[in-house]
PyMOL CGO cylinders between C-alpha atoms (Angstrom):
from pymol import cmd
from pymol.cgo import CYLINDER

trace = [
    CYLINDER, -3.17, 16.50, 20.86, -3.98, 19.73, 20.50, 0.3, 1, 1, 1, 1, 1, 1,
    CYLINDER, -3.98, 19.73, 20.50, -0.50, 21.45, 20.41, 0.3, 1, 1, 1, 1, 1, 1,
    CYLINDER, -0.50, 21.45, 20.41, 0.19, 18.83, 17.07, 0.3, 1, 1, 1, 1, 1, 1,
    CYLINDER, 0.19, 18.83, 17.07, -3.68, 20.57, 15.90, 0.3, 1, 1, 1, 1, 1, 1,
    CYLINDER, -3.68, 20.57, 15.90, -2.23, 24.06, 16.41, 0.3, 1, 1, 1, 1, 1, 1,
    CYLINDER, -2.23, 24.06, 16.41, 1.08, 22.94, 15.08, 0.3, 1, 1, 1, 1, 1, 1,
    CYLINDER, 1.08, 22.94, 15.08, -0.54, 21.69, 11.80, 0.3, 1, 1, 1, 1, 1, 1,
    CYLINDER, -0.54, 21.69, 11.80, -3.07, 24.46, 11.27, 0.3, 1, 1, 1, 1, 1, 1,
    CYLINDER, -3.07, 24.46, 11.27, -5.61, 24.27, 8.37, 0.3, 1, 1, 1, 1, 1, 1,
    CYLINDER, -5.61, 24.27, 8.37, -3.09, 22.21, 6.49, 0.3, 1, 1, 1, 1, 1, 1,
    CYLINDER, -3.09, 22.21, 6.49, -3.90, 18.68, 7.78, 0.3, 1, 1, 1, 1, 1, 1,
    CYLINDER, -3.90, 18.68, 7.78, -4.87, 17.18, 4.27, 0.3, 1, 1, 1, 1, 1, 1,
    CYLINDER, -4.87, 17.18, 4.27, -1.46, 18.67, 2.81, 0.3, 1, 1, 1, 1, 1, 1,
    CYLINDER, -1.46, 18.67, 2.81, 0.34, 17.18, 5.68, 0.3, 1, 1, 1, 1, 1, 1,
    CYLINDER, 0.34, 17.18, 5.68, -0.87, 14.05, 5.26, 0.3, 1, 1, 1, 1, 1, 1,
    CYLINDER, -0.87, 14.05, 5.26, -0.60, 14.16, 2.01, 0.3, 1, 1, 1, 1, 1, 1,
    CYLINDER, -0.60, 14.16, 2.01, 3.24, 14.69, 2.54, 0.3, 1, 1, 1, 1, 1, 1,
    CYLINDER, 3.24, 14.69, 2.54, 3.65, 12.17, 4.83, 0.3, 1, 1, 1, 1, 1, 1,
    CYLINDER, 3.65, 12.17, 4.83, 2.01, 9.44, 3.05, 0.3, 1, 1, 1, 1, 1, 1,
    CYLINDER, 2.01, 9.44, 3.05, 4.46, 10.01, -0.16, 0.3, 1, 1, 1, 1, 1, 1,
    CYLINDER, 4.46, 10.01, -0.16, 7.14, 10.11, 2.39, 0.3, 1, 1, 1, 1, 1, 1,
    CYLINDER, 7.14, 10.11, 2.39, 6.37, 6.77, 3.88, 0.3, 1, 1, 1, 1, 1, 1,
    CYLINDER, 6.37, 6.77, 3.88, 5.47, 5.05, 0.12, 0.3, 1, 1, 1, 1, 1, 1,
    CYLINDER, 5.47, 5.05, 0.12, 8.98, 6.30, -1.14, 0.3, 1, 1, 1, 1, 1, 1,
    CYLINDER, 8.98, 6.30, -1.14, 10.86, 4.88, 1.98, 0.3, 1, 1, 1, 1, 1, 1,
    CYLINDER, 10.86, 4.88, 1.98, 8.79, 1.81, 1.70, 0.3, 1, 1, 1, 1, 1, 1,
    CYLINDER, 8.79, 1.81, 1.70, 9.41, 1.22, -1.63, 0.3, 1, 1, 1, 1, 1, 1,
    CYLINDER, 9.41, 1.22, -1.63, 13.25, 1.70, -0.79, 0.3, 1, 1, 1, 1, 1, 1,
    CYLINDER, 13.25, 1.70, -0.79, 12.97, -1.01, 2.31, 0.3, 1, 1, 1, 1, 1, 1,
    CYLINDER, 12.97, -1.01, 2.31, 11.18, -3.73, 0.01, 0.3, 1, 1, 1, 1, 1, 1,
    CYLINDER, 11.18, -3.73, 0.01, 14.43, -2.76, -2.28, 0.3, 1, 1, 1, 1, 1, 1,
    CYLINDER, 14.43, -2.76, -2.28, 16.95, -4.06, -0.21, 0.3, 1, 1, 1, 1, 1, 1,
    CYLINDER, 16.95, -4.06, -0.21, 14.71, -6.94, 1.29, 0.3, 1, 1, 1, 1, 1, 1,
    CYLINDER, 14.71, -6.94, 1.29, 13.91, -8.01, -2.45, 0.3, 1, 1, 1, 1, 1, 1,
    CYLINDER, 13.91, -8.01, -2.45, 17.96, -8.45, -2.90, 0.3, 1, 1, 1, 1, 1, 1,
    CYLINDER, 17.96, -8.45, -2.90, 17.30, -11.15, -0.33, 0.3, 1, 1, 1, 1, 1, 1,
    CYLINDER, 17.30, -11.15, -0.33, 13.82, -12.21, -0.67, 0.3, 1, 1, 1, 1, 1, 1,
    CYLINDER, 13.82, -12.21, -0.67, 11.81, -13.58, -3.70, 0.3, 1, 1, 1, 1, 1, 1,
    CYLINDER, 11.81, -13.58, -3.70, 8.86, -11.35, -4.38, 0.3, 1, 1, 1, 1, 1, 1,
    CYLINDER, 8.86, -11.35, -4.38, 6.62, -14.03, -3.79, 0.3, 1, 1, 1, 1, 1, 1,
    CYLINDER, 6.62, -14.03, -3.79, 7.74, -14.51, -0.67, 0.3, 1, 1, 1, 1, 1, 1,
    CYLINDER, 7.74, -14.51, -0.67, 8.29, -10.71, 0.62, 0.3, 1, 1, 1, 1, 1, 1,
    CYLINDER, 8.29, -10.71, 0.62, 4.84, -10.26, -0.70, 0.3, 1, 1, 1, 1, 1, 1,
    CYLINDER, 4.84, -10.26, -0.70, 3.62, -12.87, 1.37, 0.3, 1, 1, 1, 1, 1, 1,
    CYLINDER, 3.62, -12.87, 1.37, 5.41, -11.59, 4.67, 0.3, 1, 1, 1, 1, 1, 1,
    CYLINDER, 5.41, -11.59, 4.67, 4.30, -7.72, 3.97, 0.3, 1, 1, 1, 1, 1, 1,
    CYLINDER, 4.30, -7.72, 3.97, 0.98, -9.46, 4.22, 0.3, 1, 1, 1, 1, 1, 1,
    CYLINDER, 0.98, -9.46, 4.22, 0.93, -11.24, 7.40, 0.3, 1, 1, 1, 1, 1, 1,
    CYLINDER, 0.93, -11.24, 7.40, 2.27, -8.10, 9.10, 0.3, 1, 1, 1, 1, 1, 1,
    CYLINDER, 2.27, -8.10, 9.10, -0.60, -6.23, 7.25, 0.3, 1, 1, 1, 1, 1, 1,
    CYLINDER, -0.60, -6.23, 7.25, -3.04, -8.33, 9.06, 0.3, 1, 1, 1, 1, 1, 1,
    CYLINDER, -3.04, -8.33, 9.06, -1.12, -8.32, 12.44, 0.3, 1, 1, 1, 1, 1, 1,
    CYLINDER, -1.12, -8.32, 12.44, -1.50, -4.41, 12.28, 0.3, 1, 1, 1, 1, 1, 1,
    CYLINDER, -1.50, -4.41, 12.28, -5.02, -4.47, 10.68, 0.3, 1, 1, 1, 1, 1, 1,
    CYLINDER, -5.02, -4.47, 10.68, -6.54, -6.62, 13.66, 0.3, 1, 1, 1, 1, 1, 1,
    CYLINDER, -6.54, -6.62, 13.66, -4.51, -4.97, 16.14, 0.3, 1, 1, 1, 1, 1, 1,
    CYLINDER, -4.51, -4.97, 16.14, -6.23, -1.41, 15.28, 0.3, 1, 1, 1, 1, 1, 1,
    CYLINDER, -6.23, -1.41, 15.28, -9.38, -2.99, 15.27, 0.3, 1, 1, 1, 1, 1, 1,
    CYLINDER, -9.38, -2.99, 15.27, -8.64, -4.91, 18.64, 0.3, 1, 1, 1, 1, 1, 1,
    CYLINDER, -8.64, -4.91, 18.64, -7.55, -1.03, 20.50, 0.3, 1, 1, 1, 1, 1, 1,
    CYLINDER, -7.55, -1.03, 20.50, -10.28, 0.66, 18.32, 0.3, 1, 1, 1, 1, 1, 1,
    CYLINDER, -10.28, 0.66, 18.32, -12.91, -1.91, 19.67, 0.3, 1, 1, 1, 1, 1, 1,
    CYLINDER, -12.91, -1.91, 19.67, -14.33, -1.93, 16.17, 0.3, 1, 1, 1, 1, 1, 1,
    CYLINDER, -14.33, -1.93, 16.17, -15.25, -5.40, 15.20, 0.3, 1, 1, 1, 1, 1, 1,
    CYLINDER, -15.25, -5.40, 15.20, -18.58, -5.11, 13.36, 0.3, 1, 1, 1, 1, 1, 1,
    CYLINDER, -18.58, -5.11, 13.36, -16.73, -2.80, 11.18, 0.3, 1, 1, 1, 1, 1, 1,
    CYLINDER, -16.73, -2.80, 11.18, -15.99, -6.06, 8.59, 0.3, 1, 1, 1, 1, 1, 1,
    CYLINDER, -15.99, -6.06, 8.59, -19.19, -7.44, 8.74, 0.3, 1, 1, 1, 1, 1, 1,
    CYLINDER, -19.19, -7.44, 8.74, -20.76, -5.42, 6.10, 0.3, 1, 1, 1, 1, 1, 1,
    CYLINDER, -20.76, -5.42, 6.10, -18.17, -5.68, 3.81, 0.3, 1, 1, 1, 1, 1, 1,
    CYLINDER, -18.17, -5.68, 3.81, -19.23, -9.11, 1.09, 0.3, 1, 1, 1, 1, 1, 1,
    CYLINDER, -19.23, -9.11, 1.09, -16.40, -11.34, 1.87, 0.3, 1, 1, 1, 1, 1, 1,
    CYLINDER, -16.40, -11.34, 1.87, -16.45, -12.84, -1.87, 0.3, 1, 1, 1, 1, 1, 1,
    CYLINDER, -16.45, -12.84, -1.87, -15.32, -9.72, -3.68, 0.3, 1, 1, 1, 1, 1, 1,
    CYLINDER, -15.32, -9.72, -3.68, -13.03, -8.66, -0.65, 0.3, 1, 1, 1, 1, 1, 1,
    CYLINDER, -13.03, -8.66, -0.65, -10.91, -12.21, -0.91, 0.3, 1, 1, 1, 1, 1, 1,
    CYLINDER, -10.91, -12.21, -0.91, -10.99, -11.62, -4.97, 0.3, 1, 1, 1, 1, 1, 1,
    CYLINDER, -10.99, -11.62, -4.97, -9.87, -7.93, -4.61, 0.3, 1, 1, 1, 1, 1, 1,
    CYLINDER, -9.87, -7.93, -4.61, -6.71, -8.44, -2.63, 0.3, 1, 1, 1, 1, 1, 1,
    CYLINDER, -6.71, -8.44, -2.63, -6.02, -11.87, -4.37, 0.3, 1, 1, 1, 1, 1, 1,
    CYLINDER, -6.02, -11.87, -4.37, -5.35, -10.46, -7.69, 0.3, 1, 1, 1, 1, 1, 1,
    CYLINDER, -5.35, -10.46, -7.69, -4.42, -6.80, -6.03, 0.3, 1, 1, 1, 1, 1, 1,
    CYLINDER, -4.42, -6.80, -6.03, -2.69, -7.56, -3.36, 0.3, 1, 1, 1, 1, 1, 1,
    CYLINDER, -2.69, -7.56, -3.36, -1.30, -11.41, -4.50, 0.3, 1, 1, 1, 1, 1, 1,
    CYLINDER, -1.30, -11.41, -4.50, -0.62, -10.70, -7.90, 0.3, 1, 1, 1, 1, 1, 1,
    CYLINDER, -0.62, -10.70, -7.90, 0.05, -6.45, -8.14, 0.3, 1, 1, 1, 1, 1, 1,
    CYLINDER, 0.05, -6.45, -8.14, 2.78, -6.51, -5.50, 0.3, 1, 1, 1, 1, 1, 1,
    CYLINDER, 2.78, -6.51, -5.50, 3.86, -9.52, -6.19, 0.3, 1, 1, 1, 1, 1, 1,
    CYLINDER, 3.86, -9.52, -6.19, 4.68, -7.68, -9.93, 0.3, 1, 1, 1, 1, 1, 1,
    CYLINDER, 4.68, -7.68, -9.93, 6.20, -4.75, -8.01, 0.3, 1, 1, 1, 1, 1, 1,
    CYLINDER, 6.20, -4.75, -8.01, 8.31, -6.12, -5.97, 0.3, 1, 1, 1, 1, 1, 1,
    CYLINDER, 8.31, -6.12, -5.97, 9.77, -8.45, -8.95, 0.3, 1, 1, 1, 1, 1, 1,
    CYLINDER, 9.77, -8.45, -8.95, 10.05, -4.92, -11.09, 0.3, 1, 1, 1, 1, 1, 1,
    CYLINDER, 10.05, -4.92, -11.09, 11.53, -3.54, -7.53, 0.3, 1, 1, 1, 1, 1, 1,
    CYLINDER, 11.53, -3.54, -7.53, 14.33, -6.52, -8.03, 0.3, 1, 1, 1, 1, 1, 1,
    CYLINDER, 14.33, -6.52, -8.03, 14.90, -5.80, -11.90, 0.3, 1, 1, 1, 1, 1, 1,
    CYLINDER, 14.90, -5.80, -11.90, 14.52, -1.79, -12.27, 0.3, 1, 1, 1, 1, 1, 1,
    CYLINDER, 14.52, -1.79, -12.27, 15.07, -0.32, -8.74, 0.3, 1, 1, 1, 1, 1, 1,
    CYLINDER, 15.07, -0.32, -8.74, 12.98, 1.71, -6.74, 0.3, 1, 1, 1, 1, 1, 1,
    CYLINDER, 12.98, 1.71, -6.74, 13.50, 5.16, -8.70, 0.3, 1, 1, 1, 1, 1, 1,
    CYLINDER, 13.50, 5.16, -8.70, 12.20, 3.52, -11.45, 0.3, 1, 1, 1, 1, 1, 1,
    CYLINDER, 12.20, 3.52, -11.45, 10.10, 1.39, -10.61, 0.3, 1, 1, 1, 1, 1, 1,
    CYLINDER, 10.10, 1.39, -10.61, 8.41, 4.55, -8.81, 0.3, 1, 1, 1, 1, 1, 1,
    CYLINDER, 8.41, 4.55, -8.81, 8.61, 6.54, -11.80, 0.3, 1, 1, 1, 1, 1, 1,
    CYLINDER, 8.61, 6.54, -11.80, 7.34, 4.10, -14.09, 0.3, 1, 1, 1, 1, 1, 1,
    CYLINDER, 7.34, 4.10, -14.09, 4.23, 3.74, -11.35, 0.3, 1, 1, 1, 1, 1, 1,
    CYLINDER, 4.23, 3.74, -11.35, 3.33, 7.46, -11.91, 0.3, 1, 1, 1, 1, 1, 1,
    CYLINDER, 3.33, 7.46, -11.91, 2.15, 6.22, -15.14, 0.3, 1, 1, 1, 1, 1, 1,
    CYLINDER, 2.15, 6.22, -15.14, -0.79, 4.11, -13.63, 0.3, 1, 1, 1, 1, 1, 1,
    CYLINDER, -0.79, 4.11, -13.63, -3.52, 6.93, -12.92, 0.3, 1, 1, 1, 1, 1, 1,
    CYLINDER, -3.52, 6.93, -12.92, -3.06, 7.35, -16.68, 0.3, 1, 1, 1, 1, 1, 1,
    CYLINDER, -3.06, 7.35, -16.68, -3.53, 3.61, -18.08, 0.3, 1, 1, 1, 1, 1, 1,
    CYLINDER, -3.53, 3.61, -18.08, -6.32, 3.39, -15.58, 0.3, 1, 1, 1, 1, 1, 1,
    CYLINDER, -6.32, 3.39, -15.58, -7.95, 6.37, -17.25, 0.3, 1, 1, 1, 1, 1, 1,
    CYLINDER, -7.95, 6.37, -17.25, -7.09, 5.01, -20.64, 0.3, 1, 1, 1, 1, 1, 1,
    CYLINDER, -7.09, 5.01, -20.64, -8.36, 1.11, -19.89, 0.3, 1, 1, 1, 1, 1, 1,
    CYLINDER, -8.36, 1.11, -19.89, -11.66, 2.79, -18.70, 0.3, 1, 1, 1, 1, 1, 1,
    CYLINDER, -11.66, 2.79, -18.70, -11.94, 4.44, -21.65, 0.3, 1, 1, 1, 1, 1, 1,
    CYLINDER, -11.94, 4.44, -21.65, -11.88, 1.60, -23.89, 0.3, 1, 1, 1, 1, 1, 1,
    CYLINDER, -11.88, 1.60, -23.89, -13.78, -0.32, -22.00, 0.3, 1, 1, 1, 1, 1, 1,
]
cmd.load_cgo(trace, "trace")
């Protein structure tokens, strides 16, 4: 562990930052090719189940079970039902009809509806 700390220096958060673009691009390009095959309903429903596979596997090696407890269940379900069940349900439909590049490029767009939504309401 500490050879990767000397290997990434002070530049952990740029790293990571890296990486994490890396992996949404070649997700987006995976759930591509699967959506050629899959309906988006479907896919979306799949990505989710492994989701929670992974989820509760990290929490079973972690040991970290109380970590959910806080957390009020209501607004959780709500959150990823129309986040999760109906926002990638959208992208991976607009992944069938536009493509990943521009699907991704037209997603670069979102910071600045979000700021403009907030604004009017």
């Amino acid at each position: 562990m500490e050879v990767l700390t000397d290997w990434l220096g002070d530049y952990r958060g740029e790293w990571a930052a890296l990486g994490a673009a890396f992996l949404w691009a070649a997700s987006t390009t995976v759930y591509g090719l699967l959506g050629s095959r899959l309906p988006p309903l479907l896919l979306n429903f799949l990505k989710g189940i492994i989701a929670v596979l992974l989820l509760g596997l990290t929490l079973a090696f972690r040991g970290d079970r109380e970590i959910l407890l806080p957390l009020p269940t209501g607004l959780l379900l709500l959150s990823g039902a129309l986040g999760i069940g109906l926002g990638d349900t959208a992208f991976f439909a607009a992944l069938n009809q536009l493509g990943p590049r521009r699907t991704l490029l037209l997603e670069t767009l979102a910071p600045a509806i979000a700021a403009l939504l907030a604004r009017i309401f």
